[in-house]
LOSEKE-29728 format. One record per residue (C-alpha): residue in three letters; x, y, z; residue number from 1. Coordinates in nm, 3 decimals, decimal comma, padded with zeros to 5 digits. Layout:
N
 code    east   north      up pos
  Ala       X       Y       Z NUM
...
# end
This chain:
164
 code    east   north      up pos
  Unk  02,626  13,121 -00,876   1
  Unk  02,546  13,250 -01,190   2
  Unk  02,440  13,112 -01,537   3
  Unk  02,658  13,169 -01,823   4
  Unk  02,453  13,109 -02,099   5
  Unk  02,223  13,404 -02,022   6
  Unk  02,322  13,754 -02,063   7
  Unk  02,269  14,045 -01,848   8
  Unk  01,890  14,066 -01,969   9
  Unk  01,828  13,684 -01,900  10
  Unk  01,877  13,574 -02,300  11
  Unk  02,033  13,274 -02,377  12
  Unk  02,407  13,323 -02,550  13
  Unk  02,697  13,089 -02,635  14
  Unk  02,944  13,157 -02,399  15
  Unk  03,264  13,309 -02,561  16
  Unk  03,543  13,037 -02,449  17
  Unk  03,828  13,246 -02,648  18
  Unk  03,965  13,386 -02,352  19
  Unk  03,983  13,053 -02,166  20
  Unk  04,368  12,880 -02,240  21
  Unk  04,429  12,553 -02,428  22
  Unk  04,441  12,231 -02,208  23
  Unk  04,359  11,891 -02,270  24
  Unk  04,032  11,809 -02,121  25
  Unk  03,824  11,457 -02,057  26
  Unk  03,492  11,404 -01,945  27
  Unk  03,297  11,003 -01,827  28
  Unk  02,954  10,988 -01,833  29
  Unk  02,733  10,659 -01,753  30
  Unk  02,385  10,577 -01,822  31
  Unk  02,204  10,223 -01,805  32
  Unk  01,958  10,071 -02,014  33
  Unk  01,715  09,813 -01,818  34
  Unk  01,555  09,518 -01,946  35
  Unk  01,412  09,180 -01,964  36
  Unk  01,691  08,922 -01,818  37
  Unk  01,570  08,758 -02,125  38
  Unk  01,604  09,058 -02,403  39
  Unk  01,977  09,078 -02,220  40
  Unk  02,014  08,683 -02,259  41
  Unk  01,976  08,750 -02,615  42
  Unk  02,197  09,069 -02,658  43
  Unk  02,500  08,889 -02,496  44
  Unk  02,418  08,583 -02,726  45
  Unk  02,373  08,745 -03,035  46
  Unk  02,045  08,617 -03,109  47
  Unk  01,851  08,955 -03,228  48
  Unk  01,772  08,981 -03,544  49
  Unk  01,867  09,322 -03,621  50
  Unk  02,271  09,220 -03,551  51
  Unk  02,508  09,323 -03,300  52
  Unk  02,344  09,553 -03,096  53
  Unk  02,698  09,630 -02,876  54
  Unk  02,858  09,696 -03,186  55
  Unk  02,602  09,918 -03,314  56
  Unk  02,571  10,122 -02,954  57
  Unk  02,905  10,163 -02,984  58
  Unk  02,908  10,310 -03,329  59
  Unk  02,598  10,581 -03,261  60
  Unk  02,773  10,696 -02,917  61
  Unk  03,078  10,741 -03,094  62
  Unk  02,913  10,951 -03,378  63
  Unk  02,677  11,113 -03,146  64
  Unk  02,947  11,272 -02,938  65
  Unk  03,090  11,432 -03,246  66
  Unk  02,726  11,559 -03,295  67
  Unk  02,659  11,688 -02,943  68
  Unk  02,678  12,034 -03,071  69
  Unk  02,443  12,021 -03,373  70
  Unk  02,176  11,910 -03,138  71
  Unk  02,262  12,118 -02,781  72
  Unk  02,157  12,488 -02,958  73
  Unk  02,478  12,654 -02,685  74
  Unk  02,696  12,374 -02,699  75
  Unk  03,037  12,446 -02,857  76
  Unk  03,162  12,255 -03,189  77
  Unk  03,476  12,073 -03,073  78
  Unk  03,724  11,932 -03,206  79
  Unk  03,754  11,573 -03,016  80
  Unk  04,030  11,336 -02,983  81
  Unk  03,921  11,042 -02,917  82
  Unk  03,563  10,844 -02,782  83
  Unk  03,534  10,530 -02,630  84
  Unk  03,206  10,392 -02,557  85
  Unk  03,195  10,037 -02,308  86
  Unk  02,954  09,862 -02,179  87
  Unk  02,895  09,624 -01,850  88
  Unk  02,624  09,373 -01,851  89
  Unk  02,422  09,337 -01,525  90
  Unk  02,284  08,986 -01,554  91
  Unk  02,124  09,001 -01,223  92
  Unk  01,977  09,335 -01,282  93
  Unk  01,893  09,265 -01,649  94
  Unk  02,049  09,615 -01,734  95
  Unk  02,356  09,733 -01,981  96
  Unk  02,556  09,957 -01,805  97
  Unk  02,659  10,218 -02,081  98
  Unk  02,961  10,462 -02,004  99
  Unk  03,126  10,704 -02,264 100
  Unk  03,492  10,842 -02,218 101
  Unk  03,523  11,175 -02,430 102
  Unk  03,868  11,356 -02,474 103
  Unk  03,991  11,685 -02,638 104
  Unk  04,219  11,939 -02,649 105
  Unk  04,049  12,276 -02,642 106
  Unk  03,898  12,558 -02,440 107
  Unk  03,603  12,386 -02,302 108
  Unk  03,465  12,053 -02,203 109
  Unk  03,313  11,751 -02,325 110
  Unk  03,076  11,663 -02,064 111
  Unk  02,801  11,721 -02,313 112
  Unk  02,942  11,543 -02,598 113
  Unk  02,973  11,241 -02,288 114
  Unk  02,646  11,248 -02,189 115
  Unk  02,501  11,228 -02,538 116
  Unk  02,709  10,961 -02,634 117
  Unk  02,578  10,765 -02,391 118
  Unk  02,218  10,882 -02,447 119
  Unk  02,282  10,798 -02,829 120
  Unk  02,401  10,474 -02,772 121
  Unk  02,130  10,357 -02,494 122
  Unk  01,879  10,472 -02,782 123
  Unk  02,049  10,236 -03,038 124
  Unk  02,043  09,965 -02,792 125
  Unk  01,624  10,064 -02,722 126
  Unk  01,627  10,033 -03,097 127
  Unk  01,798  09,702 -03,175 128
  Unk  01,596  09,531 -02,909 129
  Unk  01,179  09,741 -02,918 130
  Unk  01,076  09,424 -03,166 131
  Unk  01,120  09,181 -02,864 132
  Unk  01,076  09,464 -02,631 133
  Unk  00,932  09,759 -02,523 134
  Unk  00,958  09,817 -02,190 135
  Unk  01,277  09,912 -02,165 136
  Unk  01,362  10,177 -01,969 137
  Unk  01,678  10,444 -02,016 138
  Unk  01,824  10,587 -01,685 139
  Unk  02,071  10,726 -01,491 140
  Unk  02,241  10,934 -01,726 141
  Unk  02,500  11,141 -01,527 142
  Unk  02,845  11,245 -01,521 143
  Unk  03,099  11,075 -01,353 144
  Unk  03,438  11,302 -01,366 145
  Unk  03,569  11,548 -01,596 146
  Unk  03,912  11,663 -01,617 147
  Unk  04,104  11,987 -01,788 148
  Unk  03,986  12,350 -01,719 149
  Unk  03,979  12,603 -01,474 150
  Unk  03,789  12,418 -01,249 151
  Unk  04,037  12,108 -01,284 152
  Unk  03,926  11,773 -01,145 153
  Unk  03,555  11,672 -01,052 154
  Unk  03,439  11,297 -00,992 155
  Unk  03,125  11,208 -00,892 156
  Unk  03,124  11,022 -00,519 157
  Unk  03,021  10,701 -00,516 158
  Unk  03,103  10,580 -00,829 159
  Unk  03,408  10,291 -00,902 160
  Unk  03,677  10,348 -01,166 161
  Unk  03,586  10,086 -01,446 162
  Unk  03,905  09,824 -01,570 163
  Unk  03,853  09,882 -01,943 164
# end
């Protein structure tokens, strides 16, 4: 298997994706955010200060996947068609389960802009919640399936289709 980012002298490039035909293309990525059962408590209550932190995680996912590009130096600028950004509490586990759904019709995928979405909006949640605390840990950030492309259908084994 070869990279495609590097030329034939081993330097990084953007791959040109002009070639490569139109198709509508989707990519899930899921991350998790683990916590206090007590920092959780108060994220599904709505008793941090700083607001709604679900509401606010959704928001930055949302805007980071639009951004994925401007911070991934060979990652393409797309043109996306839609985000969604969910979450699944894990009382027992005192963890967020984050996953991002990223769509587009183009002639590459969005499995980066996924997997920064769901970065971004793990971070926001880190950030609403570091003043009651900070030991929060960030994990598991992989993707799940794509769709669209020459390669066509991929899905991770092991992992359940979420009822949104």
């Amino acid at each position: 298997m070869q990279l495609n980012h590097l030329d034939a002298r081993g330097q990084a490039r953007m791959v040109d994706v002009g070639g490569k035909p139109v198709t509508e293309r989707e990519a899930v990525a899921r991350g998790r955010i683990v916590m206090r059962p007590q920092t959780l408590s108060l994220i599904l209550e709505g008793r941090l200060p700083k607001g709604d932190v679900l509401a606010v995680a959704r928001v930055a996912g949302i805007m980071a996947a639009k951004e994925a590009s401007r911070l991934i130096p060979l990652c393409h600028p797309l043109a996306i068609t839609g985000v969604t950004i969910d979450f699944r509490p894990d009382v027992q586990a005192g963890a967020i389960e984050i996953e991002a759904r990223v769509k587009t019709i183009g002639q590459t995928g969005v499995e980066m802009e996924a997997l920064t979405a769901v970065s971004v909006a793990a971070l926001a949640i880190y950030d609403m919640c570091k003043a009651v605390e900070r030991d929060m840990s960030i994990e598991a950030i992989r993707l799940v399936e794509k769709s669209g492309g020459r390669s066509g259908l991929y899905r991770r084994e092991g992992e359940e289709k979420w009822d949104v």
